[in-house]
C-alpha positions in Angstrom: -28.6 -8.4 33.9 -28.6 -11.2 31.2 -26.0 -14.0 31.9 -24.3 -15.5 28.7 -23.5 -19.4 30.0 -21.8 -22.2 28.8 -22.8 -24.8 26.6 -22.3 -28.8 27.5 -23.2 -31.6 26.5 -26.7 -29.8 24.8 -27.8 -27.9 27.0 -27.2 -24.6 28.6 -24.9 -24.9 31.8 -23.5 -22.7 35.0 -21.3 -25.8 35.5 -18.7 -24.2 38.8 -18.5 -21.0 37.8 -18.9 -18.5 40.4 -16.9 -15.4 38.6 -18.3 -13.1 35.8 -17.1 -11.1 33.4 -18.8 -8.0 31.8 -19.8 -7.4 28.1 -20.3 -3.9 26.5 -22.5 -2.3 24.0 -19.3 -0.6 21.9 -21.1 2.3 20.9 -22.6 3.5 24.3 -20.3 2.3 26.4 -22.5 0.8 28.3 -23.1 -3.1 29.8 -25.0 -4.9 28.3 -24.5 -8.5 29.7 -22.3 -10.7 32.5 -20.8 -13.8 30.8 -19.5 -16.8 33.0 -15.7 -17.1 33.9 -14.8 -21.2 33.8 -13.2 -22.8 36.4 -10.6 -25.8 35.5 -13.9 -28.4 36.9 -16.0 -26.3 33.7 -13.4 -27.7 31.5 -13.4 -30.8 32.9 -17.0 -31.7 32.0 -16.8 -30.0 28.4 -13.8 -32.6 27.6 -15.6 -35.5 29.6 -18.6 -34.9 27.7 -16.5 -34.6 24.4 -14.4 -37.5 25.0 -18.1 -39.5 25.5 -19.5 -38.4 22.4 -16.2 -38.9 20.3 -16.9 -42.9 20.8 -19.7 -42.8 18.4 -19.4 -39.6 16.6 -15.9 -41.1 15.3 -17.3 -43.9 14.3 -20.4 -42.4 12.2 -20.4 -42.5 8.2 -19.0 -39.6 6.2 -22.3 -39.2 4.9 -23.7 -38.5 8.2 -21.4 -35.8 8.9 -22.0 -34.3 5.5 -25.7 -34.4 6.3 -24.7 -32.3 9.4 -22.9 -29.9 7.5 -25.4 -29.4 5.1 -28.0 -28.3 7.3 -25.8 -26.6 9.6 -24.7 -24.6 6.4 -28.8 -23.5 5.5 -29.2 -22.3 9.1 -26.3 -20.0 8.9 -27.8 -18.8 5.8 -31.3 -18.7 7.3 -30.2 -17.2 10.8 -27.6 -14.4 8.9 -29.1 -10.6 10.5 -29.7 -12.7 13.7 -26.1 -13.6 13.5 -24.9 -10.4 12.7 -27.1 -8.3 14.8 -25.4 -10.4 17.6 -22.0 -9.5 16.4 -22.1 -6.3 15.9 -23.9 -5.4 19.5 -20.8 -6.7 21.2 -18.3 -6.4 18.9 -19.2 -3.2 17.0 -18.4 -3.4 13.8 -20.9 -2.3 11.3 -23.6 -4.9 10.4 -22.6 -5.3 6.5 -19.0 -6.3 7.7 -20.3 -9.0 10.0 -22.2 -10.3 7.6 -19.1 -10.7 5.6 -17.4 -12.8 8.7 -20.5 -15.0 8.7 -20.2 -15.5 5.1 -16.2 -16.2 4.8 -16.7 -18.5 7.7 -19.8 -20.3 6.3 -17.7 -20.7 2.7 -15.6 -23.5 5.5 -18.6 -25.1 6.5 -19.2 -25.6 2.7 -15.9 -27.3 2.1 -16.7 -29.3 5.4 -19.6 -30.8 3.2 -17.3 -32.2 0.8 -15.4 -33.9 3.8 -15.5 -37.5 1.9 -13.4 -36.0 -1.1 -11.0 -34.4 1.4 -10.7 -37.7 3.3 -10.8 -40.2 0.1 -7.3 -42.4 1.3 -4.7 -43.9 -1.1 -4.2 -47.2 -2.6 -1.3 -49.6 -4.2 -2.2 -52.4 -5.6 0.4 -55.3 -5.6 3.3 -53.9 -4.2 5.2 -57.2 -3.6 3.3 -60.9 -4.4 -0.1 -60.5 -3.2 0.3 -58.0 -0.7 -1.5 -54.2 -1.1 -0.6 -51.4 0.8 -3.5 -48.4 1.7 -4.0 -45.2 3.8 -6.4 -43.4 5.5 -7.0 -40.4 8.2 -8.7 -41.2 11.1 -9.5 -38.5 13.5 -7.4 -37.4 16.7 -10.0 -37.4 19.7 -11.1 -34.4 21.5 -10.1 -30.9 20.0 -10.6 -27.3 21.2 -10.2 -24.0 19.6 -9.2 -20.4 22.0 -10.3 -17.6 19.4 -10.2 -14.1 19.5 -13.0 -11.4 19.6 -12.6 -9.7 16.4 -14.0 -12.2 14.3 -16.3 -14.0 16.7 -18.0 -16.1 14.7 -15.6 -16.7 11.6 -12.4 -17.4 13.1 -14.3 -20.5 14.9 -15.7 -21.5 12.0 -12.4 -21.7 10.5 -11.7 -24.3 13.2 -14.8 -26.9 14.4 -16.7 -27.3 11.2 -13.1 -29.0 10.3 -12.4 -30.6 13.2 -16.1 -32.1 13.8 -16.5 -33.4 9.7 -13.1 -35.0 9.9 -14.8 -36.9 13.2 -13.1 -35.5 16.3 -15.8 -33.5 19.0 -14.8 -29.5 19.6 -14.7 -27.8 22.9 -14.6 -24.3 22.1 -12.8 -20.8 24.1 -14.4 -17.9 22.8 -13.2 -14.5 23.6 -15.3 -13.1 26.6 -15.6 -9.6 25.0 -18.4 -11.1 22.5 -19.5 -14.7 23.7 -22.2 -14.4 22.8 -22.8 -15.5 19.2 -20.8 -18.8 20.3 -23.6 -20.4 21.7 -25.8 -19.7 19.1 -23.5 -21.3 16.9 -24.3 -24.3 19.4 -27.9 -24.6 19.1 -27.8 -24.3 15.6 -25.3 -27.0 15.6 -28.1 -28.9 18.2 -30.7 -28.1 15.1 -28.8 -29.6 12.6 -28.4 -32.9 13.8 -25.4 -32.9 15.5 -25.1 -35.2 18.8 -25.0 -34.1 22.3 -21.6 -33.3 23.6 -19.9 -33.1 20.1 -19.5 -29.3 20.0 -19.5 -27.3 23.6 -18.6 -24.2 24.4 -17.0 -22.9 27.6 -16.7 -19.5 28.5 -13.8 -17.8 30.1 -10.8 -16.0 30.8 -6.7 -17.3 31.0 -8.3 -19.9 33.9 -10.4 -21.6 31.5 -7.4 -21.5 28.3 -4.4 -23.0 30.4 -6.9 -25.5 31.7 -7.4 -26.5 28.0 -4.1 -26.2 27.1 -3.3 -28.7 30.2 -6.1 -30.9 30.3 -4.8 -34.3 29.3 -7.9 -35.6 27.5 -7.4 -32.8 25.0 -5.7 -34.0 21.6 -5.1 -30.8 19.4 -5.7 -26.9 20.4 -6.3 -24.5 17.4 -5.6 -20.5 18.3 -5.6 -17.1 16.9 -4.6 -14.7 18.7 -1.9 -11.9 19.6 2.2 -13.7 18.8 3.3 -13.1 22.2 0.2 -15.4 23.7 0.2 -17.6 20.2 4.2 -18.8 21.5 2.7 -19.2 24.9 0.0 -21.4 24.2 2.1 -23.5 21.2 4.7 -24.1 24.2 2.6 -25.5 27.0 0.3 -27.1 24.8 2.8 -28.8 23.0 4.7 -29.3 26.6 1.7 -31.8 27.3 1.9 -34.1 23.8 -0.8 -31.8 21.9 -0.8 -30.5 18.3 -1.5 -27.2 17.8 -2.0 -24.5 15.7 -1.3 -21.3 17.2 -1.8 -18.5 14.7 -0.4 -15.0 15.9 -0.4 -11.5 15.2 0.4 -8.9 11.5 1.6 -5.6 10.9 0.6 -6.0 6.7 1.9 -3.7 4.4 0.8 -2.6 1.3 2.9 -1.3 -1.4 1.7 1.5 -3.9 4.0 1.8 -7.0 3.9 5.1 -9.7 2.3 3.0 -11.9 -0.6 1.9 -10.0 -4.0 3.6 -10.1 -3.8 5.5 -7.0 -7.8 6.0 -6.5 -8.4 2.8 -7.1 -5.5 1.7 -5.0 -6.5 4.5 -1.9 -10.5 3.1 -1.8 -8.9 -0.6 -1.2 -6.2 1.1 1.3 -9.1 3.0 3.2 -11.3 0.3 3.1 -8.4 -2.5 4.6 -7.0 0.1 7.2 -10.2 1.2 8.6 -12.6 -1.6 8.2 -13.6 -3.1 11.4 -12.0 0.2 12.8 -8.9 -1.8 11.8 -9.7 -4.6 14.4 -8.0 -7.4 12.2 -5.3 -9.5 11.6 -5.3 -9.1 8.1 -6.0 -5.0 8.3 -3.7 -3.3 6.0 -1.8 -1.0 8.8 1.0 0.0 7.2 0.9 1.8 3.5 4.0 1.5 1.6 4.7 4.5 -0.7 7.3 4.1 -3.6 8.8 6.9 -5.4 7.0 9.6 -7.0 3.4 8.0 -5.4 4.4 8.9 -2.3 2.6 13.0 -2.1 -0.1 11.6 -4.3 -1.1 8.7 -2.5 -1.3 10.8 0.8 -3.5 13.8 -1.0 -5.6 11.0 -2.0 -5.6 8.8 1.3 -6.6 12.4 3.6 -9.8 12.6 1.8 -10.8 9.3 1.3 -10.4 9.2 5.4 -12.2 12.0 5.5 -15.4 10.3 4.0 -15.9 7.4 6.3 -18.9 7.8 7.8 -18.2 6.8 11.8 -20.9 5.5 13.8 -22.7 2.9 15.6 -22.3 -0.6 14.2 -26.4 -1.0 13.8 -27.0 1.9 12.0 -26.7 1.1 7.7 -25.0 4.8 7.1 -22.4 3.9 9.4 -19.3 2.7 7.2 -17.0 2.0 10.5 -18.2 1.1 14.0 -15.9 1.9 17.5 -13.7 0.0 19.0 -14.4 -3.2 21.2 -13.4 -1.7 24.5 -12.7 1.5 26.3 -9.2 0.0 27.0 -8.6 -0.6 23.2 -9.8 3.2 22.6 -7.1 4.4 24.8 -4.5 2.2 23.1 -5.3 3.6 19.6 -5.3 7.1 21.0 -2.2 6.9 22.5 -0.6 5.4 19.4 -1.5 8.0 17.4 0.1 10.5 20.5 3.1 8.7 20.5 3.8 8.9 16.6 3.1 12.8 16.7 5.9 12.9 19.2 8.1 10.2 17.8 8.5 12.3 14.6 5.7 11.1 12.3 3.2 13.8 10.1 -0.9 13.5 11.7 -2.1 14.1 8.2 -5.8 12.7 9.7 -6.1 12.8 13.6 -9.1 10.7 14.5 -8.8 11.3 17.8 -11.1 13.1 19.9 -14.3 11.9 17.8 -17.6 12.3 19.4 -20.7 10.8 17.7 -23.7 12.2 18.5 -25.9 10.0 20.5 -23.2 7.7 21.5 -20.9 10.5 23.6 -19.9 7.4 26.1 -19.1 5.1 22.8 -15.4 3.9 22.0 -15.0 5.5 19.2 -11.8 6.7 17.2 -12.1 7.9 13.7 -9.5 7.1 10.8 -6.0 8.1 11.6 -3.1 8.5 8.9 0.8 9.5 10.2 3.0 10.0 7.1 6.4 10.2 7.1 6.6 6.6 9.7 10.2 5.2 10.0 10.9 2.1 10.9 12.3 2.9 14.6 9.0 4.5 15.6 6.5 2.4 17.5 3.6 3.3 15.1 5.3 1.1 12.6 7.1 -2.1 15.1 4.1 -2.3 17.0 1.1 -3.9 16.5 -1.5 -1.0 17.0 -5.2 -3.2 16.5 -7.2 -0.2 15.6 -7.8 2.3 12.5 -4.3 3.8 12.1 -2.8 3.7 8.9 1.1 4.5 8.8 2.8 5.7 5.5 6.5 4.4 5.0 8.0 6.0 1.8 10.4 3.8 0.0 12.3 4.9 -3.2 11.7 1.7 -5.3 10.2 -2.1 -4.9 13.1 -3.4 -4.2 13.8 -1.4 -1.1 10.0 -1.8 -0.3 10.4 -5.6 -0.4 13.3 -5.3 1.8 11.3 -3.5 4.3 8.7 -6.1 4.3 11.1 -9.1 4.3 13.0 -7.3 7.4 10.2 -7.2 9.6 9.4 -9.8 11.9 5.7 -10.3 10.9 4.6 -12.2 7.8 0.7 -12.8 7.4 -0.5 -10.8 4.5 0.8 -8.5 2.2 0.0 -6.6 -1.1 1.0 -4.7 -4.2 -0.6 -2.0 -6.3 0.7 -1.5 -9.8 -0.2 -2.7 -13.1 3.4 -4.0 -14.1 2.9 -7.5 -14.4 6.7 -7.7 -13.5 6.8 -6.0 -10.6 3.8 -8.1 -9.4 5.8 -11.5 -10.4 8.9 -10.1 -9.0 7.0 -9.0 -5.6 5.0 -12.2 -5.3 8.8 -14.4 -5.4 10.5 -12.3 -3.3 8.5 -11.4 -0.2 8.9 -13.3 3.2 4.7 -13.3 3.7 2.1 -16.4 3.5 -0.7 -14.8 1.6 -0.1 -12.0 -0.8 -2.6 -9.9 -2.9 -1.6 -8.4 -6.1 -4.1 -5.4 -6.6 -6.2 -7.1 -3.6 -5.5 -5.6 -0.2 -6.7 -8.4 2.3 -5.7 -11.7 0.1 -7.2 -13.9 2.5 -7.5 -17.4 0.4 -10.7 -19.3 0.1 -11.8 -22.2 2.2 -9.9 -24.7 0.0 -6.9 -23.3 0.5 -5.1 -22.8 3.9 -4.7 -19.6 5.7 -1.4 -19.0 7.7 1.2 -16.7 7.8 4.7 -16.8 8.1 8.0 -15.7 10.5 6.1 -14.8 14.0 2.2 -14.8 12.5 2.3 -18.0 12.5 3.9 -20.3 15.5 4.9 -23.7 14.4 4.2 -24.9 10.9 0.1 -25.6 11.0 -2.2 -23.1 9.0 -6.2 -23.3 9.6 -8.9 -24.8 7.1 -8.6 -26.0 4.2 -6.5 -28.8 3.4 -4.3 -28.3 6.5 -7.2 -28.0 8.5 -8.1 -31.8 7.1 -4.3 -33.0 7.9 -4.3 -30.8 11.2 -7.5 -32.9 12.8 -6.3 -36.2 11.4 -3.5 -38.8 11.2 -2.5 -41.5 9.0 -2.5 -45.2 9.3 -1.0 -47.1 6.5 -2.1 -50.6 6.2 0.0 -53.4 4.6 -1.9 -56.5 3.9 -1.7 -59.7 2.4 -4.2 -62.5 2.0 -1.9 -66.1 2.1 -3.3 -68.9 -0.2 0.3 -70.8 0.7 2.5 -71.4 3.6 4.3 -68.3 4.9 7.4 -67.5 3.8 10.3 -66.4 6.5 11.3 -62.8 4.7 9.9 -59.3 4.1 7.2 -58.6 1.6 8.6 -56.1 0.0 11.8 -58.3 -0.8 9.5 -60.9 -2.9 
């Protein structure tokens, strides 16, 4: 059985681990690997090796670390199927969509190549009698980033590309469901230039992430992940002087007005719900129905579900792969269970799907309740998997209301072609990224991705911008150049 290790310092390590955990082939149900479960001394050496590296990787020219980037960038590009075969053998999803992950997370790297524009300081000349005053960003010291298996290879590009062109060194916590596309990321990294012991990666479970979020030679701790273990992490690694960005979890809404074009607007519903078998934090799960689009929309959404095409991730027909795990299966079944008997409509009941070939697989197919109210656990709870619930709403103002009332804000969207509505929605709604006829609005690399209310913990989006002023601080420099005898009072008095 193939053992997926760690890697430190360049190389390919066991370090202390003596416990393993297993990783699945999705769509056969079957194991496929062991990956190594860190120990607190694994972590250790990461950050030892980081903290060793971060003397002269701090200190190199922006135009090395470009350089890096650059070439880091073409081998993404040249090293794409590999990447995404890789993905999509442990993850499941259909190759086409990891591609897309690959891509969105490669669009960060590209910004990372412009790092000496995003770090270009400020200047004022003669603020008092010969004396100038200047800033700059200097990076933090050893960062890690604990990220989450449904987007294996793009949520952690959001994170270290940043981190490492700003001049910090990364230790990075994949998820141990898919690990293993995380330490090809490393020897691609190792290809492009980059020193030894600037970007490791440890695998693991909750040993190796509290011993990150304890370990005192760690500066900054980047996450994405469920809110309940976002608060956790933001409070003990702040508890020990750390920034951090703990990003957390969505339910997304997406509201379909009488004016909007309702095939149009049930392709990009169908697509945002069920994409990924709705394994992501941006995954439209709940559809909000106003006035008389309500029937329609639902006529509309049924047979649109009806034509996904439901298979194994490798296969090009397939249009949604299964879920990551058996566990996650059993989740999404019983959610679906639990809405039937809660009062909700099954208009599509994906449970119960067997693929041919893949009997073993962990596969559910698209799932729509109708008729969702906001006491029911379909709608508070955050179900990770392809169920689309319909909430019916009698106008946009009651819709926004619903949204605003919910204690989730990471993305939202409307459907219409009322320019007004659009404006009005776009003002009014408690969310951080908002799509106006665009059902997963998640920005580009120069801006910053982040939610708001409990999807996002503390106030620190991820790339972009943000991610420049996350991975740096400022030192202001007041100088002055005497050509006379010093004066006993405060420059900015003369």
């Amino acid at each position: 059985m193939r053992t997926i290790e760690h890697w430190i310092d360049g190389t390919t390590t066991r370090g202390g681990s003596t416990r393993t955990g297993e990783v699945y082939d999705p769509a056969t149900g079957r194991r496929q690997a062991d990956v190594l479960l860190a120990e607190p001394s694994d972590v250790d050496t990461a950050v030892a090796a980081a903290a060793k590296a971060f003397a002269l990787w701090s200190d190199s020219s922006l135009t090395r670390r470009a350089r890096v980037m650059f070439a880091f960038r073409e081998l993404l590009v040249r090293h794409e199927d590999e990447l995404a075969r890789i993905i999509s053998s442990e993850h499941g999803k259909v190759i086409d969509d990891a591609r897309g992950e690959i891509v969105r997370g490669r669009e960060v790297v590209e910004y990372a190549c412009g790092i000496a524009e995003a770090l270009k300081g400020s200047f004022s000349d003669q603020v008092s009698s010969d004396v100038d005053v200047y800033g700059f960003r200097q990076p933090l010291g050893v960062c890690a980033g604990i990220t989450p298996f449904n987007f294996p290879i793009m949520v952690p590009l959001w994170m270290h590309p940043m981190a490492i062109a700003t001049g910090n060194t990364f230790v990075l916590k994949p998820s141990e469901r898919d690990p293993s596309v995380s330490r090809m990321v490393a020897e691609l990294y190792a290809e492009a230039g980059l020193p030894d012991g600037v970007f490791n990666v440890v695998q693991g479970d909750k040993v190796a992430v509290d011993a990150i979020l304890d370990h005192p030679g760690i500066a900054a701790v980047s996450f994405v992940g469920s809110t309940p273990v976002a608060k956790y992490v933001h409070e003990r690694a702040s508890a020990t002087g750390k920034r951090v960005q703990a990003l957390g979890g969505a339910k997304n809404h997406a509201v379909v007005l009488p004016d909007a074009d309702l095939e149009f607007a049930a392709d990009q519903l169908t697509a945002a719900a069920f994409g990924s078998a709705g394994q992501r934090c941006m995954a439209v799960s709940v559809g909000v129905a106003v006035g008389d689009a309500a029937d329609a929309l639902v006529k509309v959404l049924e047979r649109k579900a009806g034509e996904v095409k439901v298979g194994p991730g490798s296969e090009p027909s397939s249009d949604m792969g299964p879920l990551v795990t058996r566990a996650a299966k059993e989740r999404v079944v019983n959610a679906v269970a639990t809405g039937a008997e809660q009062g909700a409509t099954v208009v599509v009941d994906g449970r119960g799907l067997s693929v041919d070939g893949h009997e073993d697989g962990f596969f559910v197919g698209p799932s729509i309740l109708d008729h969702v109210t906001t006491d029911m656990d379909a709608y508070r709870e955050e179900i990770f998997g392809p169920v689309l619930s319909v909430v019916r709403c009698d106008t946009v103002d009651e819709a926004i209301a619903l949204i605003n009332a919910n204690p989730y804000g990471n993305g939202t969207a409307i459907f219409t072609s009322s320019g007004d509505a659009a404006r009005r929605f776009q003002r009014a709604v408690k969310v951080g990224m908002v799509g106006v006829n665009v059902p997963i609005p998640v920005p580009m690399s120069y801006y910053s991705f982040g939610g708001w209310k409990d999807s996002l913990i503390g106030d620190s989006p991820i790339h972009g911008p943000e991610g420049v002023r996350f991975y740096t601080r400022a030192k202001v420099v007041t100088s002055r150049w005497p050509h006379a005898r010093a004066r006993f009072s405060f420059p900015a008095s003369e």
